[in-house]
C-alpha positions as CSV (number, residue, x, y, z in Angstrom):
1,X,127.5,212.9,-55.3
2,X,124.6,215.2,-57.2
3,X,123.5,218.4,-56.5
4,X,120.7,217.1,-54.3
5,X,122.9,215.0,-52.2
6,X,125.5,217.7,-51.7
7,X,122.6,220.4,-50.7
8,X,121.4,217.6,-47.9
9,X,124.9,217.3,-46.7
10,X,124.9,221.3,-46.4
11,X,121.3,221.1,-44.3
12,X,122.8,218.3,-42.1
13,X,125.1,220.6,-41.0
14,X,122.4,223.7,-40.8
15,X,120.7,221.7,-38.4
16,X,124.0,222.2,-36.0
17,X,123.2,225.8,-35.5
18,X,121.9,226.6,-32.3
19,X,118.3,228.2,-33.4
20,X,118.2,232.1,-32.7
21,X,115.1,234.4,-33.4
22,X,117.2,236.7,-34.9
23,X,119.4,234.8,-37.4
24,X,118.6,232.0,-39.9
25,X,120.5,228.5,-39.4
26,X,122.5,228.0,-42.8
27,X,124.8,225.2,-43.7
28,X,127.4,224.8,-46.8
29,X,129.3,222.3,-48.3
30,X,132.6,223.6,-50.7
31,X,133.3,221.0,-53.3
32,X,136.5,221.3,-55.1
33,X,137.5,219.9,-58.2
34,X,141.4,218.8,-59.5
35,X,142.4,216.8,-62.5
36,X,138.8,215.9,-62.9
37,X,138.2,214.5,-59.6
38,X,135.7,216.0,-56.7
39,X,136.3,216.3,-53.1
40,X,134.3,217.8,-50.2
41,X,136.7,220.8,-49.2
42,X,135.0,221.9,-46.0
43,X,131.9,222.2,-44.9
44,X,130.3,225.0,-42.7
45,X,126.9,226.4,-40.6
46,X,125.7,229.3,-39.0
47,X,127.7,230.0,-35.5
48,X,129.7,227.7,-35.7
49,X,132.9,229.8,-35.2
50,X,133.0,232.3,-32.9
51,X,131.8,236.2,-33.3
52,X,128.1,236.0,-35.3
53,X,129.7,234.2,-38.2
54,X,127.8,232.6,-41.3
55,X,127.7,229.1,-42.8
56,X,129.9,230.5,-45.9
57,X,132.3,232.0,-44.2
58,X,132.9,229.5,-41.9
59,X,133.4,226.7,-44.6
60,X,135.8,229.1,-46.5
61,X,137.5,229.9,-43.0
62,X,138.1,226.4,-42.5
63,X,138.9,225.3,-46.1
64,X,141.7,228.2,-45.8
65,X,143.2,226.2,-42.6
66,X,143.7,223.0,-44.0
67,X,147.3,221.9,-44.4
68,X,149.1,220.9,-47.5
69,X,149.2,217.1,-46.3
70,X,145.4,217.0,-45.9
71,X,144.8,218.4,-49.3
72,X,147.4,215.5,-50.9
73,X,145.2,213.2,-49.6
74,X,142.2,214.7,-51.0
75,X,143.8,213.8,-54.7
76,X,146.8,211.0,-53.8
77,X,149.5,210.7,-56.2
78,X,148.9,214.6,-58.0
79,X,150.7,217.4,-57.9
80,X,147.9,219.9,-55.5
81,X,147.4,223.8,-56.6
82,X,147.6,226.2,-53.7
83,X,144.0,226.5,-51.4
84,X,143.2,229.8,-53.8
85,X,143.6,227.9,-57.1
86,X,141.6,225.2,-55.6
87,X,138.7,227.4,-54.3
88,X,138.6,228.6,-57.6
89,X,137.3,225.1,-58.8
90,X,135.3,225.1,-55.8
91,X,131.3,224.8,-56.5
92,X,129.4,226.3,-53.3
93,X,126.5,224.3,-51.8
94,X,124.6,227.0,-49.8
95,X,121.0,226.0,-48.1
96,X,119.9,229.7,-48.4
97,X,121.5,232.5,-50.5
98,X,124.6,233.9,-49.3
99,X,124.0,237.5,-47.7
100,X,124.8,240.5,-49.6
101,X,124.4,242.8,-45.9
102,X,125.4,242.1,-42.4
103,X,123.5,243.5,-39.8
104,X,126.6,242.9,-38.0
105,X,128.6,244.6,-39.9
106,X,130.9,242.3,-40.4
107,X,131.8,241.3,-44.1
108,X,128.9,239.6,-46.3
109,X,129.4,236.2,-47.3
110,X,128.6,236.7,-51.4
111,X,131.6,239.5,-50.7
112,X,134.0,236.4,-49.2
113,X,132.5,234.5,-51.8
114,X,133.6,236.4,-54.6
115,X,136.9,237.3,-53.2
116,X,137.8,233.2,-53.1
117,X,136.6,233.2,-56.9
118,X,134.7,230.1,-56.2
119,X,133.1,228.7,-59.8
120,X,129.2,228.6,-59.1
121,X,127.2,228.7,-56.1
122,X,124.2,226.3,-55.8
123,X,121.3,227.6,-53.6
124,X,118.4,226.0,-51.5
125,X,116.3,229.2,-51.1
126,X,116.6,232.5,-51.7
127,X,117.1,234.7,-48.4
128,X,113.5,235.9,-47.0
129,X,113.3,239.7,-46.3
130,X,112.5,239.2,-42.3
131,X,115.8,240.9,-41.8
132,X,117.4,242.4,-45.1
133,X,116.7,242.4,-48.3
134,X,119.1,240.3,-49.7
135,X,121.0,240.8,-53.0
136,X,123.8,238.2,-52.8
137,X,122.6,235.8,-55.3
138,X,122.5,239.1,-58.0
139,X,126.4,240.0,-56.6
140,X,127.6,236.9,-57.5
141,X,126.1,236.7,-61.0
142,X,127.5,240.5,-61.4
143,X,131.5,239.3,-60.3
144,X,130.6,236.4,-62.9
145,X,129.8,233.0,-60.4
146,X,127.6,230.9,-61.8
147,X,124.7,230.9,-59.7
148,X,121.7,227.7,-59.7
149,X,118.7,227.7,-58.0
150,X,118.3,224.4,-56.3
151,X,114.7,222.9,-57.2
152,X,112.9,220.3,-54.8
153,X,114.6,221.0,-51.2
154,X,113.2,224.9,-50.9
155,X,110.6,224.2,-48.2
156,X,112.6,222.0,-45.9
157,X,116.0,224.4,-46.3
158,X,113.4,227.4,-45.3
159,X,112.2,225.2,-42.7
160,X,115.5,224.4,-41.2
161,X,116.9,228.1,-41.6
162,X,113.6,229.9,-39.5
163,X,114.2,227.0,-36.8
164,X,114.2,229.1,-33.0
165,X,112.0,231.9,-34.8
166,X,108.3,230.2,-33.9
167,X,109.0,232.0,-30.7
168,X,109.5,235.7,-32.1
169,X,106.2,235.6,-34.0
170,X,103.3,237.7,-32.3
């Protein structure tokens, strides 16, 4: 799968939020790589699991409760690195940049982000500044992710994330 494809499987599942005027809908998609092979890690969106949480956590939450037998499967017959040496291989399909400040304040995802040591981070759309001003995509270049701007998909990934907010405009 491309870049493109990958970025529509992470807004398929940021259309499972449940819209909210005060939160965008976000999806991811980790892809990890071993002995030059790919594989869809985990996937995550906004609310998904309990307590306010984002799309990247969530992926990374789940990712981190896979069991060693799933992961075998993921690459059959090869000896599998632990879940932190794989989401170090892991590229990060993100439909809108990961946050650098919670509201919440519960932890920010380009923190989480760059605690896993995932590889690069591939972005829809930059977060708008209706509720923070968002740094993440500058946090990650700083801890030394590669970061890539997503061209093509910006509108609809905006689009999808403001879903539930027509309602909160004057």
């Amino acid at each position: 799968m491309d870049d493109s494809e990958l970025m529509r499987l992470a807004l398929d599942d940021a259309r499972k939020c449940v819209p909210t005027p005060t939160a965008f809908c976000v999806g991811c998609v980790l892809v990890a790589q071993h002995a030059d092979k790919r594989a869809v890690l985990a996937t995550g969106y906004s609310r998904e699991l309990p307590g306010n949480t984002h799309a990247e956590a969530n992926a990374l939450a789940k990712a981190r409760q896979l069991s060693p037998d799933t992961l075998s499967a993921l690459w059959p017959g090869e000896s599998v690195p632990t879940i932190d040496e794989i989401l170090r291989t892991a590229d990060v399909y993100t439909t809108m940049e990961p946050c650098s400040v919670r509201t919440s304040g519960l932890a920010p995802c380009a923190d989480a982000l760059i605690a896993a040591g995932v590889r690069r981070c591939i972005i829809g759309v930059g977060e708008p500044d209706d509720f923070v001003v968002c740094e993440g995509a500058d946090k990650l270049k700083k801890a030394g992710i590669e970061v890539v701007w997503l061209k093509g998909l910006e509108t609809e990934c905006l689009q999808v994330a403001r879903r539930g907010h027509e309602s909160a405009k004057p």
